[in-house]
N, C-alpha and C positions, 0 to 999 in steps of 0.2 A: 535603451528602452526603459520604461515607467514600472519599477515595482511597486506592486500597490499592495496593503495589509488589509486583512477582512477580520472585525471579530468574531469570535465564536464561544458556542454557548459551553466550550472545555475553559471558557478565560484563557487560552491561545491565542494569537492572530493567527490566519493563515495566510499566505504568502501565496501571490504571484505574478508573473511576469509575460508579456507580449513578445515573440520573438521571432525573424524570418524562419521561413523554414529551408534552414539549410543548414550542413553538415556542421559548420564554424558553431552553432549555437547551442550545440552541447557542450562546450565551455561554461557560457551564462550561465546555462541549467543544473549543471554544479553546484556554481557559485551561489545560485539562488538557495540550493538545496543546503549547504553547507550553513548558510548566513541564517536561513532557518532552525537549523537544528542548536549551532551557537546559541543562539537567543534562548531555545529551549530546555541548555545545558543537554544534549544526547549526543554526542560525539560520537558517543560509542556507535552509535548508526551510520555513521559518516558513508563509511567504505561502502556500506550494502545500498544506502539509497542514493548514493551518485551513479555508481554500476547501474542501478536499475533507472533513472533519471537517463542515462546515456543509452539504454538498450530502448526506451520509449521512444525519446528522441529520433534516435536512428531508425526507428520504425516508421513513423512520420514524413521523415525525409525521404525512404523506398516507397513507402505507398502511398502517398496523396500529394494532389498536386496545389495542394494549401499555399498559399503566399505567407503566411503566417500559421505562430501555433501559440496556445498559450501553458505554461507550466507552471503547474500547481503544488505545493506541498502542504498539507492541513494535518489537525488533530482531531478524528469525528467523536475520539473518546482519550480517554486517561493512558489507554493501553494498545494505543494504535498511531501510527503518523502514515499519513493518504499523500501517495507521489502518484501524481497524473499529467497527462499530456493531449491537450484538447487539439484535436486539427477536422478537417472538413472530408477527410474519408467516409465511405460510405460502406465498407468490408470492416469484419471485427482485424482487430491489431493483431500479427502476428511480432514475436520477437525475434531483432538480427541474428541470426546464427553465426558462428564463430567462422571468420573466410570472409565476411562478407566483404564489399567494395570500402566499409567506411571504416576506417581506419581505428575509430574510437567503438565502435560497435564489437561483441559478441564476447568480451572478455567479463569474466566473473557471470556469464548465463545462469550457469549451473549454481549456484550462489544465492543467485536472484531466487532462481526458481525453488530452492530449499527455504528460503526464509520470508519468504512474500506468504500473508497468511489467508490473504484472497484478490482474485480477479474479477473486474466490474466492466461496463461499458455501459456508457449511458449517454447522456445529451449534456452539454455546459454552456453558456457564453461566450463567445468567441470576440470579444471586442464588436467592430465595427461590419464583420462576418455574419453575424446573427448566431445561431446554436451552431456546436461542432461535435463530434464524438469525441467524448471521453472515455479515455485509457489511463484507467487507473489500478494500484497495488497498492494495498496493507498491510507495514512492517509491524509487529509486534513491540511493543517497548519491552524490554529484558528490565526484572529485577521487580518490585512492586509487590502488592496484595496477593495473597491467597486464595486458591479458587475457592469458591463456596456453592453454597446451592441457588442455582439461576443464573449462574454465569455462563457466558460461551466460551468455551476452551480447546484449544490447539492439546489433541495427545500425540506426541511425538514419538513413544513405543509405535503406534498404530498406524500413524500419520492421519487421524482420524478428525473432524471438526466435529462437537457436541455440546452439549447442554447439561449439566451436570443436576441431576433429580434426585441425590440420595448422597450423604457422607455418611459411613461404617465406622464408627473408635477412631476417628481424625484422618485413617493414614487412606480409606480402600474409598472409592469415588466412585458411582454409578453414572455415567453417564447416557444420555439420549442422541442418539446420531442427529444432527443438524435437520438431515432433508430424508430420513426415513421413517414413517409411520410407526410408532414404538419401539424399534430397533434400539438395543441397550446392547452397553458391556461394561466391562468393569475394569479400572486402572487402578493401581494397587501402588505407584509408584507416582505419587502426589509434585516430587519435584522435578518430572516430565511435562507435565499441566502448567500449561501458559496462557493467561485470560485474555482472550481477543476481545472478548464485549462483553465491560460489567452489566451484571441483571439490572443496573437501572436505568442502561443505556438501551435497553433491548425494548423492543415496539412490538414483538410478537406474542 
């Protein structure tokens, strides 16, 4: 199959690839994910976004009767890399659970599910398909900038997503909950705070 590179406005390419939809092609989807992250020096990601590239996958193949699927791996920011799986189902994506019939599916779930910093569905491209649902996850890049004011940020005491609207003496961080009408709290512990989306990526 035809991989193909997209630019993007991080100076990325993002990467992807047209593939049957069937069980064998969570291999490629790997390999695509892998050949990505190479080029982008993140290694360190490797393990988490193949697991979750293979529990997409295998989602795909149980629930839609797609003849095709296309898989995607992009950068929407500095502090994020987007592992998705576009097929013609018309039901939101559930992930394989551990047991299931395919062989490559349900190992490292729990993994996924800890370090994926959000879940999407939406519409894509599908080749010669026309639009297909997109099933996509956001892994955090580990290491990087410090949070400031107007970033969005993963707290990991809380498991909380928010918007940080105050820093205290450098170390105590007010943040704003993502999706509750003035809902605050306070993390006190700076190097639990991991920035999903810098304040100049943000449109809100």
């Amino acid at each position: 199959m035809i991989v193909s590179a997209k630019p993007h406005h991080t100076g990325h390419p993002g990467y992807s690839e047209t593939l049957p939809n069937l069980e064998e092609s969570a291999a490629a989807a790997r390999r695509l994910v892998r050949t990505a992250l190479v080029v982008w020096h993140m290694d360190e990601l490797t393990d988490t976004a193949t697991l979750l590239v293979t529990e997409l996958v295998a989602n795909a193949v149980q629930h839609t009767r797609s003849r095709a699927i296309r898989v995607v791996i992009a950068r929407p920011s500095e502090r994020l890399v987007r592992v998705g799986v576009v097929d013609k189902a018309r039901k939101l994506p559930e992930l394989a659970k551990p047991g299931a019939d395919l062989h490559t599916s349900g190992r490292g779930l729990l993994l996924v599910e800890a370090l994926s910093e959000r879940w999407g569905n939406g519409t894509a491209p599908l080749g010669q398909a026309g639009l297909g649902r997109a099933a996509l996850r956001d892994l955090p890049v580990t290491g990087g900038r410090k949070p400031w004011v107007g970033d969005q940020v993963h707290d990991a005491v809380t498991g909380r997503e928010g918007i940080v609207s105050d820093v205290r003496s450098g170390t105590t961080y007010v943040l704003r909950h993502l999706y509750g009408g003035g809902l605050t709290w306070t993390a006190t512990a700076p190097q639990r705070l991991t920035v999903t989306l810098p304040r100049e990526d943000r449109t809100d």
